[in-house]
C-alpha positions in Angstrom: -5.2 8.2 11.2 -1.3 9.1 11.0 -0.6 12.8 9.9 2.4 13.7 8.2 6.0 13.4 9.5 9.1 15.0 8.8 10.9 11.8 8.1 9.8 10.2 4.6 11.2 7.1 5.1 9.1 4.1 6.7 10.7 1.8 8.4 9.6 -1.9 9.4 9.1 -1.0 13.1 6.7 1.9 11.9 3.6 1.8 13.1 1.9 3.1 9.8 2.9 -0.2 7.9 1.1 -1.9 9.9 -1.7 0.1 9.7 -1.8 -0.1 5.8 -1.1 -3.7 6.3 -4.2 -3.9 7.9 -6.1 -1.7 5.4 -4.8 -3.8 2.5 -6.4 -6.7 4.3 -9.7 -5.0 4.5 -9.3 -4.1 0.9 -8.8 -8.0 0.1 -11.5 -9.2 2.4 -14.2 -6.9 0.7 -12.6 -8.3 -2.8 -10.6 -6.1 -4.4 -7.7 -7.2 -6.5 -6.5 -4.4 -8.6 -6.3 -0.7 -6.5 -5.5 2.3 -9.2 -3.9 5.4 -8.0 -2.3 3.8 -4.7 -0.2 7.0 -3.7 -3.0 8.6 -3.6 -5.2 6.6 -2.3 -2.6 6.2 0.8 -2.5 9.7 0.5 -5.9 9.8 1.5 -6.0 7.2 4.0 -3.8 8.2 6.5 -3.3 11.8 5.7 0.4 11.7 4.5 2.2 14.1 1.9 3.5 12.5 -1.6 6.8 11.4 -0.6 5.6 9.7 2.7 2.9 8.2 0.7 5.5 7.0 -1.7 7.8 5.6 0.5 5.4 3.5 2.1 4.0 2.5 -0.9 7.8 1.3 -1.5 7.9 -0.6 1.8 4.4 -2.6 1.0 5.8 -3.7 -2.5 8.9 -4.9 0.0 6.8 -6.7 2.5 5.1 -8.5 -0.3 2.0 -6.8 0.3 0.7 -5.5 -3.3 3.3 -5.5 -6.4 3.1 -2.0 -8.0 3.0 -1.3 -12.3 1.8 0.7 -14.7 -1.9 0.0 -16.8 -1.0 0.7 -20.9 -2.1 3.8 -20.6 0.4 4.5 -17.7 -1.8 4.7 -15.2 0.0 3.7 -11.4 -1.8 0.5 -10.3 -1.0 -2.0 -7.3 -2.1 -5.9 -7.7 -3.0 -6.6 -3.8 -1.1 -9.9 -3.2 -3.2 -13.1 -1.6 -2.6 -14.4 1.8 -0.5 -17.1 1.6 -3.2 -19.0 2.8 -4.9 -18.5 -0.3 -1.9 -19.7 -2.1 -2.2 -22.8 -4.1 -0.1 -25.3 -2.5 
């Protein structure tokens, strides 16, 4: 697990996108879709503050790894994106 940083901002040699790269992966491969709450959850995860969990949450939306909205109750939500194997051609 990654613990908390003085530096908020992730960048894309930092080795804590990958690692929520990966975790988004396992997320897909045990079927999940739709992941409520996803600063937290981060949060969580690897043990980061709100503003580090933010800004990496930012920097997965970038890298095209989950899109991020709101539910109509305006609840936080991310849609994990499919592997682009999984695209339809």
């Amino acid at each position: 697990m990654h613990t908390e940083s003085s530096s908020a901002g992730i960048g894309a040699a930092d080795p804590l996108l990958a690692q929520a790269g990966a975790w988004i992966g396992r997320l897909r491969g045990a079927g999940e879709e739709i992941l409520l709450y996803p600063v937290s959850r981060l949060q969580r995860q690897f043990r980061l503050g709100y503003s580090r969990s933010c800004a990496l949450a930012q920097a997965l939306a970038q890298r095209g790894e989950w899109t991020i909205g709101f539910t109509e109750n305006g609840t936080l939500y991310a849609r994990l994106a499919r592997p682009a194997q999984e695209l339809p051609a």
